[in-house]
C-alpha positions in Angstrom: 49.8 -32.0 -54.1 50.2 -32.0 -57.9 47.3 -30.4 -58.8 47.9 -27.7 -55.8 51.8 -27.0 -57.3 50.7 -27.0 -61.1 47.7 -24.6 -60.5 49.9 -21.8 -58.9 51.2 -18.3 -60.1 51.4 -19.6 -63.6 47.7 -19.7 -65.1 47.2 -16.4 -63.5 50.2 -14.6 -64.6 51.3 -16.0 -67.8 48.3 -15.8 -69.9 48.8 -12.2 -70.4 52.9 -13.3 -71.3 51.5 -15.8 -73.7 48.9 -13.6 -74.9 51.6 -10.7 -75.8 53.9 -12.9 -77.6 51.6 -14.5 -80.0 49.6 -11.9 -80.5 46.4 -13.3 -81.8 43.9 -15.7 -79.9 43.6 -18.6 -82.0 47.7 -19.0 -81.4 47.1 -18.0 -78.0 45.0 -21.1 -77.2 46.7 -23.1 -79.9 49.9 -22.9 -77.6 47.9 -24.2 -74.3 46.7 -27.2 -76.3 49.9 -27.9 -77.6 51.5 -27.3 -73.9 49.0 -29.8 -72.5 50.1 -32.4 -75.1 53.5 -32.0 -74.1 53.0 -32.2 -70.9 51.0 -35.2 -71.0 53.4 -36.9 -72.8 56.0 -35.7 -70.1 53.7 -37.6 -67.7 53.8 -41.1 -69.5 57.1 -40.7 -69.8 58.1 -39.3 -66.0 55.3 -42.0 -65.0 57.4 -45.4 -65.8 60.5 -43.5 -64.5 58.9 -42.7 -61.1 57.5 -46.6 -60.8 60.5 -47.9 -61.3 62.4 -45.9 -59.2 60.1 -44.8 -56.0 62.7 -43.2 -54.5 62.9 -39.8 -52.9 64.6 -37.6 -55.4 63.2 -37.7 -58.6 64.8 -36.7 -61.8 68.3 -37.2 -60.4 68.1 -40.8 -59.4 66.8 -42.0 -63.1 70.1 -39.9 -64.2 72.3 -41.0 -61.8 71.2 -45.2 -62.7 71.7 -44.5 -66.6 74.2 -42.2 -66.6 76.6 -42.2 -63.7 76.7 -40.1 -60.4 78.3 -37.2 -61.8 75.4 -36.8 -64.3 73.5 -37.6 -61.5 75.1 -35.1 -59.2 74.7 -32.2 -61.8 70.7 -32.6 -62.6 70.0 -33.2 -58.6 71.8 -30.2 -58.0 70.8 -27.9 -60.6 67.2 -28.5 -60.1 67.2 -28.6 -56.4 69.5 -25.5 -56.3 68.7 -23.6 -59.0 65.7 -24.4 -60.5 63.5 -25.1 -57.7 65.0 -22.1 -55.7 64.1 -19.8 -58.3 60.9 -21.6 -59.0 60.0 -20.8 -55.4 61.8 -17.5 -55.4 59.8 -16.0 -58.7 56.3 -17.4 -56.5 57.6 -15.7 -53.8 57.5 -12.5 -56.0 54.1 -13.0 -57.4 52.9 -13.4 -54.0 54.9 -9.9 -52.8 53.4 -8.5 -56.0 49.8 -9.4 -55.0 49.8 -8.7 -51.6 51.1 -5.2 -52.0 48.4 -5.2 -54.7 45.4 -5.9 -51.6 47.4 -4.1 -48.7 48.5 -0.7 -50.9 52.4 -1.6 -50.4 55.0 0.7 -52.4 56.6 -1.8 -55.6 59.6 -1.3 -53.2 58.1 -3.8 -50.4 57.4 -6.5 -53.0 60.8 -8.3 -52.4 60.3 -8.1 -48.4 57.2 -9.4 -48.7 58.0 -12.1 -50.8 60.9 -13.1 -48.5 58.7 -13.0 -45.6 56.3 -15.4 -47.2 58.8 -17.7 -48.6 60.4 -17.5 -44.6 56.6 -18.1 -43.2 55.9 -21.8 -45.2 59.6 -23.0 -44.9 58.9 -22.6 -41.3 55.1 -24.2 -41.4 56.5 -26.7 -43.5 59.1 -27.1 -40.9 56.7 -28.6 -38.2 56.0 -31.9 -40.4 54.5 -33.6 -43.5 51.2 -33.5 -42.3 51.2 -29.6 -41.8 52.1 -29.1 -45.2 49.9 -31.5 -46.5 47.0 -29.7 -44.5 47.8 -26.1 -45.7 48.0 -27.9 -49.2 44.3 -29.3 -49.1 42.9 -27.0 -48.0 44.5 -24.4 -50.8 43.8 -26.5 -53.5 40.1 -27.0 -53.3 39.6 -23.1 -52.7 41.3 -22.0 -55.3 39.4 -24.9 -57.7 36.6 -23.6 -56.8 37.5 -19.9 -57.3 38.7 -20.7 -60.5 35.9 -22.7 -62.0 33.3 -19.6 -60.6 35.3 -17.4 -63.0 34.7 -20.1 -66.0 31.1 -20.3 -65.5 30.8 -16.9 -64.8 32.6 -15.5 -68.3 30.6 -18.0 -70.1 27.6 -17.2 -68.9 27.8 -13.5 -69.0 30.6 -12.8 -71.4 30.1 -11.2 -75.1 32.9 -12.5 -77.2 35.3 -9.5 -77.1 38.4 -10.7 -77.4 37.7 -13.1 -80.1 38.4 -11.4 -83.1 41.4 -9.0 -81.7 44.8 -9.2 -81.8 47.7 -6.9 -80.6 49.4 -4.5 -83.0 52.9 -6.5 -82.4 51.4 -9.6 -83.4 54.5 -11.7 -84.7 54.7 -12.9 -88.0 57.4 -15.3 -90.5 60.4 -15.6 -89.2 59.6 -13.3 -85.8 57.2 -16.1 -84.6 59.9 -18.6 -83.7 61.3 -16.9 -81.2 58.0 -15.3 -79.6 56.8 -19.2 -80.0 59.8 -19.8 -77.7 59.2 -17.5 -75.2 55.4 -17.6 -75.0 56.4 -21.3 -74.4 58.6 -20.8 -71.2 55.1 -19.1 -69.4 53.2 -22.3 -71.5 56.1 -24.9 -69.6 56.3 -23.2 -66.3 52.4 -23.0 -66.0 52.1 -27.1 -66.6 55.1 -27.6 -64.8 54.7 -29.6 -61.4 53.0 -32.7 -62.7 57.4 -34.2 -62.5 57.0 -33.4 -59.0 55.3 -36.4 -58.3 58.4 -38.4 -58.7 60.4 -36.4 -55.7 57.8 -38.0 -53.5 57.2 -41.2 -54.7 58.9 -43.2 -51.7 55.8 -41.4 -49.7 53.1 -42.3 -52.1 51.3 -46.0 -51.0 51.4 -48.2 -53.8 53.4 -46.6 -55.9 53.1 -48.5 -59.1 49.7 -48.0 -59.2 49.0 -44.4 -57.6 51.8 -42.8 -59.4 50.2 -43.4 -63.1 47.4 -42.5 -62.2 48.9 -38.9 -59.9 50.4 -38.1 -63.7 47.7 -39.0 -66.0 44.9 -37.8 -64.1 46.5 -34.6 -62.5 47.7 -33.6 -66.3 44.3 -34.2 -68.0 42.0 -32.2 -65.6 44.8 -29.4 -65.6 44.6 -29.1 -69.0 41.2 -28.7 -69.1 41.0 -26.3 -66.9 43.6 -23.8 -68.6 41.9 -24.2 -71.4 38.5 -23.1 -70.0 40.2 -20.7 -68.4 41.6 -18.9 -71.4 38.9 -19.3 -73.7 36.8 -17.8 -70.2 39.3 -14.8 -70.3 38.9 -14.1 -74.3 35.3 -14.8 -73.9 35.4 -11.7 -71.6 38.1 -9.5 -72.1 39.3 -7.7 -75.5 42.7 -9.4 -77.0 44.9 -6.4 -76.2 43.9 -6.1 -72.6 44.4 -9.7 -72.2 47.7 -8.9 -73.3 48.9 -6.2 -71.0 47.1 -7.6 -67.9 49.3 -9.2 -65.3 46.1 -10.6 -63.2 43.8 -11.6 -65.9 41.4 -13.5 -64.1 40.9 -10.4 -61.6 40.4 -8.0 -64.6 37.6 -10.6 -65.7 36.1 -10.2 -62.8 36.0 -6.7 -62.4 34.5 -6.5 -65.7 31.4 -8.6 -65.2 30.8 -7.7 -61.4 32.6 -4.5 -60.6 36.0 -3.6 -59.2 35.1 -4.8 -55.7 35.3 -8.3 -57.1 38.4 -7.6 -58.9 39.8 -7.0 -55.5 38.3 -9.8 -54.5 39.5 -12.4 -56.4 43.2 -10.8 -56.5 42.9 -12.3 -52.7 41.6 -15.4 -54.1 45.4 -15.4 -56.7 47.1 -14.8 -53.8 45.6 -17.3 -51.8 46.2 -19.5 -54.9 49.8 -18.5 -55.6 50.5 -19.3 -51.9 49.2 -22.8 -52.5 51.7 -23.1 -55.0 54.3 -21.7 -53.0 53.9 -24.3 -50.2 53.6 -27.4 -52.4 56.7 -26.2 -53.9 58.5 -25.6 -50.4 57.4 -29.5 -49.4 58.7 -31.3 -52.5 62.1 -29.3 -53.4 64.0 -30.3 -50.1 63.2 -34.1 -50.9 65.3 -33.7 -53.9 68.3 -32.4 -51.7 67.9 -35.0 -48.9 68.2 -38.0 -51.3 71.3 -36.2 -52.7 72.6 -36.6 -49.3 71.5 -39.8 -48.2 73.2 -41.7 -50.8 76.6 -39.5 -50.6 75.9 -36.8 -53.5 75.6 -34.4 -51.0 76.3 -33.3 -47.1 75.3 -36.0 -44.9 73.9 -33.6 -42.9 71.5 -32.7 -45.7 69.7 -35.9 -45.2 68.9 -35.2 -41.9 65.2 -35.4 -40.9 63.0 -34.6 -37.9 60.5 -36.4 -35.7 57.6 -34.8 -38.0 59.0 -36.7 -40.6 60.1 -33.5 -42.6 63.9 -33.1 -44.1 64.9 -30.2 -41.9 68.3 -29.1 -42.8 67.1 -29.5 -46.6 64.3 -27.5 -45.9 66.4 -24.7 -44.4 69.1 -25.0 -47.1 66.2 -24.5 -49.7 64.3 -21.8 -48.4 67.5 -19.5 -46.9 68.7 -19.6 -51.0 65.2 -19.0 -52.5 64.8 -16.3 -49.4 68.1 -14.7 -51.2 66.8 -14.7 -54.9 63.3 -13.5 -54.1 65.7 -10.7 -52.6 67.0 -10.2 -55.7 65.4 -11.3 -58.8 62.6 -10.4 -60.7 59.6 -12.7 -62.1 60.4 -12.5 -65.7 63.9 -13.0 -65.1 63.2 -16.0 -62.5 61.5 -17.6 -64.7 63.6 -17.3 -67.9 66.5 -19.0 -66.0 64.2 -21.8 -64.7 62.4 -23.0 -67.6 66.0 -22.4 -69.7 67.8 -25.0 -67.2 64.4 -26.9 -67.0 64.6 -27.9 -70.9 68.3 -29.5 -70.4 67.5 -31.2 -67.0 64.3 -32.6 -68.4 66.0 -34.2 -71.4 68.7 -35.5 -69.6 66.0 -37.6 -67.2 64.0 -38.8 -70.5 67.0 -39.8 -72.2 67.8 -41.5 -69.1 64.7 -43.8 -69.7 66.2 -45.0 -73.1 69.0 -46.6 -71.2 66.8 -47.8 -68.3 64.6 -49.7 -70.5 67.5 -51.4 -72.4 69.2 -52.4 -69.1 65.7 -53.6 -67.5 63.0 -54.1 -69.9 60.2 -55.2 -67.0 58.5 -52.4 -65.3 56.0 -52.0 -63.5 54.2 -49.3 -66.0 55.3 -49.1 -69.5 55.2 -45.8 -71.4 53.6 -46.2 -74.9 55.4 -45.8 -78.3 58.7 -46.4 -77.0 61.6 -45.0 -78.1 59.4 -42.0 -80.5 57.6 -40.6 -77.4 60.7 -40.0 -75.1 63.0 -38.8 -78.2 60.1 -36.5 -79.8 59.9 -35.3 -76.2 64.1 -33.9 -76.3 63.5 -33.1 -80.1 60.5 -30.4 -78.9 62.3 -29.1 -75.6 65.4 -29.1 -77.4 63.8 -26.9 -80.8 62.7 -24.8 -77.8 66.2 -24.1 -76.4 67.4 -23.5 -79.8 64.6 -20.6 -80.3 65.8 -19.4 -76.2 69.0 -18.8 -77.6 67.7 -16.8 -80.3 65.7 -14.8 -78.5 67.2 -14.4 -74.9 71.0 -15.3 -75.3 71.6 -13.6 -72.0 69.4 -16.4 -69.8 71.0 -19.3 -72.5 74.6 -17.7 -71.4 74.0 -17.8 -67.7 72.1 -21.2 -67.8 75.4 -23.2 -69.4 77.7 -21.6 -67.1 75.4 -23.1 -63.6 75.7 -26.6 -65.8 79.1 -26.4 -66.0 79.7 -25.5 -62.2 77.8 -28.1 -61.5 79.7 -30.9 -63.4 83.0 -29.1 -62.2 82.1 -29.5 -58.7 81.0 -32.8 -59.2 84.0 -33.9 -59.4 85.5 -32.5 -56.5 82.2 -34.0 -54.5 81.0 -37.5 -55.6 82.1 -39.5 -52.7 84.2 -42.7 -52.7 81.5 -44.2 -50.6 78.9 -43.4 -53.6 81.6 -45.2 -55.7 81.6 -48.6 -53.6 77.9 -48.5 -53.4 78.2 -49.5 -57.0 76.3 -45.5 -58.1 79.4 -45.2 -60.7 78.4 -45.1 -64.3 
């Protein structure tokens, strides 16, 4: 499931982003290496939160225990609401965007196609875990597969081209902050997923042992595998077309075996994107449910059916991401997501700083404690700093759905939250 949600629309659609922004490849693949690093360290950290708290949820319970249920209340429902949503809704997109690319669509169907999809797993997903779970399998080790043929392939048959380019906008000095900070929201959102793990933990068997392992292992072969898959795509391709292209992968293809195969494996990203698309549908709503089963939320939010899937969060997720893939765009989508994703993140490591004080014994310890959780904020929070710089717009927007969200909080923690002893 993690592997299937991190390998989605992002490694096919972002390394052109990243590409654009930096401007040369040695940066390019720099900023991969340096995105697998954080993310891994993400993982140690997110891996002793989820063991000690196997709880369906997540990032909002670890807030919610160090910080109080109004903190609590604001990360569950930013990231369930917003976040996620527009996670799901900006893969929706991608997916409308491909599909019209197979079937000969007009741009204008994209959004009703990407509504129809989003529409089509909420409802498979729906049925039951093990539906999802199916679909999920199955998704994942196609797309592996389709992915590694285009490593070998490039490697094998590829002359170097891209190498030694770079793009004529190529930032430099001061210009390469910012482009460093937006080249790093494609970096983030195509790593992000390994957290996920955490909203299903109560579902994982043996948690304190599976759910090390889910992070560690999930991150380390991910990273990998973007890195092959970029160096693959320079191997290939010259710098500048990297640059522009918004399927890369497909372009690769086309290149070494003809435009039929570029067709071809454009099917293959859209079979991948959908992958993402459903692991994404099956986790969000967890995040909701928990909300409402311990009074953060509607009761009727926790509500779940005989399949063993939460139905009314299900519905609640997928009718709002159905309304932004409506309206938004990709770029924009994802701005907003990553931009609320670096506060929301930072809140839940600095949580385990508290945790760890109030219980020292866990059942997995992340290494160099405190430096590794408050290196982690310093980089996310350098990176919000260079977001506001560069896209003060997304910053603008982002702080106004944080402070909805703590305004509403407290017009909606519960007493019965309060008696239950969730009060900071």
């Amino acid at each position: 499931m993690v592997i299937g949600i991190m390998v989605g629309s992002g490694i096919f659609r972002t390394p052109g982003l990243v590409a654009g922004q930096l401007g040369r490849p040695g940066l390019t693949l720099v900023a991969w290496l340096i995105g697998g690093a954080i993310a891994f360290s993400g993982s140690l950290i997110f891996a002793e939160l989820a063991t000690r708290y196997p709880k369906a949820g997540g990032k909002y319970v670890y807030a919610r225990d160090a910080f109080g249920p109004r903190v609590g209340f604001v990360v569950g429902w930013v990231e369930g609401i917003a976040i996620y949503t527009a996670a799901i809704a900006a893969i929706g997109v991608v997916c409308g965007e491909y599909l019209a690319r197979l079937t000969g669509a007009p741009d204008s169907a994209i959004p009703l196609l990407g509504v129809a999809l989003v529409a089509l797993f909420t409802l498979i997903n729906l049925t039951g875990v093990s539906s999802g779970r199916w679909v999920q399998n199955v998704s994942t080790g196609a797309k592996l597969l389709a992915l590694f043929a285009v490593i070998v392939a490039a490697l094998a048959r590829g002359t170097g081209a891209g190498w030694h380019g770079s793009t004529s906008a190529a930032p430099h000095a001061g210009a390469l902050i910012a482009a460093l900070a937006v080249a790093f929201q494609s970096v983030i959102w195509t790593y992000y997923g390994y957290l996920d793990a955490g909203k299903i933990a109560e579902e994982v068997v043996e948690p304190s042992r599976s759910l090390p392992r889910i992070y560690l292992g999930g991150i380390a072969a991910v990273t990998a595998l973007y890195l092959l898959l970029n160096v693959a795509y320079i191997q290939v391709l010259p710098f500048d077309q990297i640059a522009s292209s918004k399927l890369v992968a497909a372009d690769v293809m086309a290149v070494l075996f003809g435009s039929r195969a570029g067709t071809l494996f454009a099917a293959v990203a859209l079979l991948v994107v959908l992958a993402s698309l459903n692991g994404n549908i099956f986790v969000t709503p967890r995040v909701i449910f928990g909300l409402g089963r311990e009074g953060l939320a509607p009761r009727v939010l926790a509500r779940v059916n005989r399949g063993g899937t939460p139905w009314a969060a299900m519905v609640f997720v997928g009718a709002t991401a159905m309304v932004l893939s409506a309206t938004g765009t990709f770029d924009t989508l994802l701005a907003l997501a990553i931009t609320l994703i670096l506060v929301v993140d930072s809140i839940a490591v600095l949580a385990l700083v508290v945790l760890r004080r109030k219980t020292p014994d866990a059942p997995f310890h992340a290494p160099f404690f405190p430096a590794l959780p408050l290196g982690f904020v310093a980089i996310y929070g350098a990176l919000f700093v260079g977001t506001v710089v560069a896209q003060t717009r997304v910053v603008v927007i982002s702080v106004g759905v944080l402070g909805v969200a703590y305004a509403l909080s407290w017009m909606t923690t519960s007493e019965q939250a309060d008696r239950q002893g969730l009060r900071g």
